[in-house]
N, C-alpha and C positions, 0 to 999 in steps of 0.2 A: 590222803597224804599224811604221813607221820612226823613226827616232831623233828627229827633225822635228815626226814627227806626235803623238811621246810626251810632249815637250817644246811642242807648240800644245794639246793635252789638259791638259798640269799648269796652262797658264796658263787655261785656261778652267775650271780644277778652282779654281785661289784665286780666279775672280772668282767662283765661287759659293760659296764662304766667305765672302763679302763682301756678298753677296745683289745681284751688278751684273748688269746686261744683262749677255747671249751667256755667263756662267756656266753650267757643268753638271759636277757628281759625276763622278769621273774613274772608270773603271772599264778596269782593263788587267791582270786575269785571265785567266793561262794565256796575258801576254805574255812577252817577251824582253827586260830592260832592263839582262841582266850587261855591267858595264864601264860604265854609266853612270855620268856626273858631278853630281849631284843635292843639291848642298848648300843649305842653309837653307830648301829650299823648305818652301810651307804645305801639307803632304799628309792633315791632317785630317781621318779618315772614308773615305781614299782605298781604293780595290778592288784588291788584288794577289793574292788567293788563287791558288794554282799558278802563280805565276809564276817565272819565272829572273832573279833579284836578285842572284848570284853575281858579286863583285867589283863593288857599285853604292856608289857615295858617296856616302852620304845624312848627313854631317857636319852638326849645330847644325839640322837640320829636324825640323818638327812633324808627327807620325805618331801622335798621340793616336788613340785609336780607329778606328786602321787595319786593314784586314782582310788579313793576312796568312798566312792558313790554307794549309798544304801546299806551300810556298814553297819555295824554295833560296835560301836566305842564306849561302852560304858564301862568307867571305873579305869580307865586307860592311862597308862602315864605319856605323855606327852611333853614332860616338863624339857624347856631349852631345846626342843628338836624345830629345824629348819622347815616348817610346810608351807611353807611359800608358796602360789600358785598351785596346792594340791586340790582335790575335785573333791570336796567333803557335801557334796548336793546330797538330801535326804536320810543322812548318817545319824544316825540315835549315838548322843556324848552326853548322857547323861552322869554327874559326879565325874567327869576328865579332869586330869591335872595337866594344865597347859601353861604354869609356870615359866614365867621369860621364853615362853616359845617365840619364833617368828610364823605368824600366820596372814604376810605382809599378802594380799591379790590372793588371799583362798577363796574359792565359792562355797560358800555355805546358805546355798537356796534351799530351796523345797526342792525335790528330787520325784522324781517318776518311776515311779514301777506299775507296771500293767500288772492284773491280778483278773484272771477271767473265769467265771462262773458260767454257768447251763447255758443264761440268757445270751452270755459271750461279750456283756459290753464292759466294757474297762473301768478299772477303779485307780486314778492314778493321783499323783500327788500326795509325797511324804515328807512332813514337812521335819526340816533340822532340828532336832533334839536337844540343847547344850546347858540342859536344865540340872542347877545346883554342880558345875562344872568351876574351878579354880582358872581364870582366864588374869590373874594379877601379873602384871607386870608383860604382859603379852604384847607383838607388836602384830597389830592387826588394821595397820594399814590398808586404805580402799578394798579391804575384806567384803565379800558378799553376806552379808548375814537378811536380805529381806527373806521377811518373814519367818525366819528362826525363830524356837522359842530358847530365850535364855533366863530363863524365872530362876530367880535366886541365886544366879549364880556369881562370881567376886573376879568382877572386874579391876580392881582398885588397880590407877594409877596407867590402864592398858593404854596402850597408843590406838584408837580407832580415826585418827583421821583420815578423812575424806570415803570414809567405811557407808557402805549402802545398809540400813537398818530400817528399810521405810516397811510399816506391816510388825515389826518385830514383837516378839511380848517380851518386857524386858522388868517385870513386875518383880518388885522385890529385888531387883538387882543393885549389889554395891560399884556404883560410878565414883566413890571418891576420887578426886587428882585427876580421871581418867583425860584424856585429849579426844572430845569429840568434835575437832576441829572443822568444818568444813561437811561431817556427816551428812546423811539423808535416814530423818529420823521420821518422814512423813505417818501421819495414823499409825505409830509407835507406841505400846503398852508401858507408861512409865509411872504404873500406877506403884506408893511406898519404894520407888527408888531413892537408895542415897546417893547424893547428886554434892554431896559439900566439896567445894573445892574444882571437881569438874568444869572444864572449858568447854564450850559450847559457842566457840564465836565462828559466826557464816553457818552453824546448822543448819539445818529448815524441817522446825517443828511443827510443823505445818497441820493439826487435825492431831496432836501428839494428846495421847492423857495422862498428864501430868498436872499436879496441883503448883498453882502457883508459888505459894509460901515456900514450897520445896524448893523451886527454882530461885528463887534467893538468894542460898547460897551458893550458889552456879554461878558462872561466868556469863552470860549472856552476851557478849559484845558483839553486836555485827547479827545475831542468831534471826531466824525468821520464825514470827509465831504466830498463829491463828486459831480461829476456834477449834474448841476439842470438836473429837471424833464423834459422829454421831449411826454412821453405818460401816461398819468396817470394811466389807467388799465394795463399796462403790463412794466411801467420803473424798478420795483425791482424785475421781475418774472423772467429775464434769459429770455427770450424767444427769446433775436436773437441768443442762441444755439439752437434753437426749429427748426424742419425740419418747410420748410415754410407753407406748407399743413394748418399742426399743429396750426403754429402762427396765419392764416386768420381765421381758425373755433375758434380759441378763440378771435381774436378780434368781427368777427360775435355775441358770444355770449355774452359779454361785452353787445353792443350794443344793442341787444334784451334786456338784464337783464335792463338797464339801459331806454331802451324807453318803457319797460313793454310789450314786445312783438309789437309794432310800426315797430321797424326797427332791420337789422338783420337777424341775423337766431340761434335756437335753435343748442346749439350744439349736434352732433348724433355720439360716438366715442366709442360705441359701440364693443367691441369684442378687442380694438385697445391694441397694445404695446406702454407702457408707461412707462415701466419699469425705474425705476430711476432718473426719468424728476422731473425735478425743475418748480413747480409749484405755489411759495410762495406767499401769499397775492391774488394770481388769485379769482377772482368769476364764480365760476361753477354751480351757482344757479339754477337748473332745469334742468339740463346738460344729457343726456343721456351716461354713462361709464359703462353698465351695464356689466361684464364679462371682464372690462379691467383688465391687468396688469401693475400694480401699484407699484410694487414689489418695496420698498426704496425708491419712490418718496417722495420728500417735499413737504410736503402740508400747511406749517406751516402760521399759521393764515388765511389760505383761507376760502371764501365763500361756501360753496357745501348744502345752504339749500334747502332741497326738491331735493336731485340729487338723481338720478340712478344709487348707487353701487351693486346692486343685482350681490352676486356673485365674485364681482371682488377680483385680488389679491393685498392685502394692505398690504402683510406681510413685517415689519420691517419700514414700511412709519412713517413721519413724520408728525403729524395731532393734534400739540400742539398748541391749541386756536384756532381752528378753530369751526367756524361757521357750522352745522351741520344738526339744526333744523328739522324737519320732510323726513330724509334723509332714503333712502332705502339702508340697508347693507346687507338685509336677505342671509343668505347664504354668505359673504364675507370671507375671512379671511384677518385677522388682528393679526395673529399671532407677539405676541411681539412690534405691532407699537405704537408709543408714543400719545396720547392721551389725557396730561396734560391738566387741565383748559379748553377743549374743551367744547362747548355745544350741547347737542346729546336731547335735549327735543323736545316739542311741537310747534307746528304751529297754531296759530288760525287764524278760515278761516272765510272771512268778504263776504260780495256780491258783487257785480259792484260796487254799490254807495257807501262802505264804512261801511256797517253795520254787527257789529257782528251776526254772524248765532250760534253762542253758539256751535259750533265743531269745533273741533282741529284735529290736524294731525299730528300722535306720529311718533317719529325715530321707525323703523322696520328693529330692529336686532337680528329679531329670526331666530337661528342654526347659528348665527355669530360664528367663528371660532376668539375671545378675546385671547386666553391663551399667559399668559405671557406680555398682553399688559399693557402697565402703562395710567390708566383715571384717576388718582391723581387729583382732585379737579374738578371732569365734571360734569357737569348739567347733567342728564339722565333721567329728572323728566317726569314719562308716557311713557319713554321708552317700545316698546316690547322688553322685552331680553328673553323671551320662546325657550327654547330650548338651550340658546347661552353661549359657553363652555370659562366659567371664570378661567380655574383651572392655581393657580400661578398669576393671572392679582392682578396688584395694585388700588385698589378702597378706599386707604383711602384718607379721606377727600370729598369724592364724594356724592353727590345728588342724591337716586336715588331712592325717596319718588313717590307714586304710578306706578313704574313700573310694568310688568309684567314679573312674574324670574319661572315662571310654567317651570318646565323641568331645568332650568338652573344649570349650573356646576360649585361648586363655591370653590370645593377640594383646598385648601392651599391657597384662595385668601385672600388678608390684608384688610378691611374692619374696617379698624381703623382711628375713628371719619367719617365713612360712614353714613349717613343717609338712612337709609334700609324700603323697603316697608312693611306695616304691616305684609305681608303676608309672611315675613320672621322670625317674631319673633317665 
């Protein structure tokens, strides 16, 4: 697609914001638009996932609930543009100007793309880039930043309250003024941050490394602090209550996720009792748990894209903001588990070298056993839910535009400000 053509697509993307003839949803995924001049426009909802945005001016435009998953933003102007709720999961922003942006409710987790080799097993997990990036004066409100890396980059004065940054590396980053009100900065890299003037009252630095004397000039009021970090995949998970077995197959599997299958070992826990385990922040990214019991486990904010819950039992678990992506529940139950803000969407699968194959790879949670569970604000976009028994689950506010809900049970479910698939109207 050409320069021309990307610029007759945005104008036929705002007449459909406008709900005008010859309007239509722009979708320019795993296009080329570095170097473009792109200011004020209305890109609302717009489709950029994998695409090359590197050096694009998108100055004073509206990118609220934009999909910009596994992007290249590097060198991007962003300054004063609206991304509110946009899907910047796994986006390379390295050097962005996000100047008085609104980045109020964006996710900017670690994001997933599948990359398959001879052997065929997956390499997933990329983590948000926003390294040496101008984030001053930015509002980035209950913004998802865990585990993004922001090294170096000039925060001064942002609004990050109530902003998830647990995992973050935020080394060298200037926090002057900034408002981390209320944050979640758990096993957070705050190693030479300038922190003078920064509010930090009700944080929870919890396992943070940060030198004290620095915090000084901070605000501390109210803030929760504990020993520094001593292992980074498993300091806030509880796991030296973990039978030991337990704790080595999940450091093994850390370490597979993290060298891409190099080193390590896939974890295989299969059939296992797990019942009630504290599993918070863990990554079980490709994990085999097919048939566990899970029964009230926390799983809050953890990794589990592309795992193997077929079957298992989730009932009453805790699985708010967690990481979900192309994840197998078929057959699980999840009777009444929490589910908030969680992301249960797609996976797009790239080759060895890095090239989209133009296929994805949906969550499959059909005959999932939902009732009663609360997915209050979850991404479920391409979801399978065929067959999967909704009756009483809380789905307002939720995403869950081209799923498939054939067979699904949806008797007394709340479905208020839900974005529902056509095929439901």
């Amino acid at each position: 697609m050409d320069k021309q053509e990307i610029i007759e697509s945005i104008e036929r993307h705002e007449k459909w914001l406008k709900d005008q003839t010859g309007g239509q949803r722009i979708n320019l995924s795993g296009c080329d638009l570095s170097g473009m001049k792109l200011p004020k426009r209305h890109l609302k909802s717009a489709k950029f996932s994998g695409s090359n945005l590197s050096g694009t001016t998108f100055n004073g435009s509206d990118l609220s609930f934009a999909d910009l998953f596994c992007s290249n933003l590097d060198k991007a102007d962003f300054s004063h543009c609206n991304l509110m709720r946009a899907n910047m999961r796994g986006a390379q922003i390295r050097d962005a100007n996000f100047f008085g942006a609104n980045l109020q409710d964006a996710d900017m987790r670690s994001g997933s793309i599948v990359m398959y080799s001879s052997n065929r097993e997956p390499a997933t997990l990329m983590r948000t880039s926003l390294s040496g990036s101008d984030l001053q004066n930015a509002q980035l409100q209950n913004a998802n930043l865990t585990g993004a890396d922001l090294t170096h980059s000039n925060l001064q004065n942002a609004n990050l309250q109530g902003a998830a940054l647990s995992g973050a590396n935020l080394a060298g980053v200037n926090l002057q003024d900034a408002n981390l009100t209320n944050a979640d900065l758990i096993g957070a890299n705050l190693t030479d941050a300038q922190v003078k003037g920064a509010v930090f009252s009700g944080a929870n630095l919890t396992g943070a490394i940060i030198d004290p004397i620095t915090l000084a000039n901070a605000n501390l009021a109210g803030a929760i602090i504990s020993k520094p970090l001593v292992t980074p995949n498993l300091a806030y998970n509880s796991t030296d209550k973990l039978p030991r077995t337990i704790k080595e197959i999940l450091e093994d599997h850390y370490l597979w996720v993290k060298t891409n299958g190099k080193q390590g070992e896939r974890a295989k826990l299969a059939q296992a009792n797990l019942a009630l385990i504290d599993l918070t922040g863990s990554d079980l990214s490709g994990a085999d748990l097919a048939g566990c019991d899970l029964n009230g486990a926390k799983l809050f904010q953890a990794q589990l894209i592309m795992t193997d819950l077929a079957s298992a039992n989730l009932s009453g678990a805790d699985l708010r903001m967690a990481a979900m992506d192309g994840i197998n529940l078929s057959g699980a139950n999840l009777h009444h588990a929490k589910l908030i803000n969680c992301s249960l969407s797609v996976v797009n699968i790239k080759t060895a070298d890095g090239k989209l194959t133009g296929k994805i790879w949906s969550a499959n949670l059909s005959g999932t056993n939902l009732s009663g569970a609360d997915l209050s604000g979850a991404d479920l976009r391409g979801a399978n839910l065929s067959n999967a028994d909704l009756t009483d689950a809380n789905l307002s506010g939720a995403n869950l535009l081209d799923c498939n809900i054939t067979g699904a049970k949806l008797d007394r479910a709340n479905i208020e400000g839900a974005l529902m698939p056509s095929s439901a109207a």
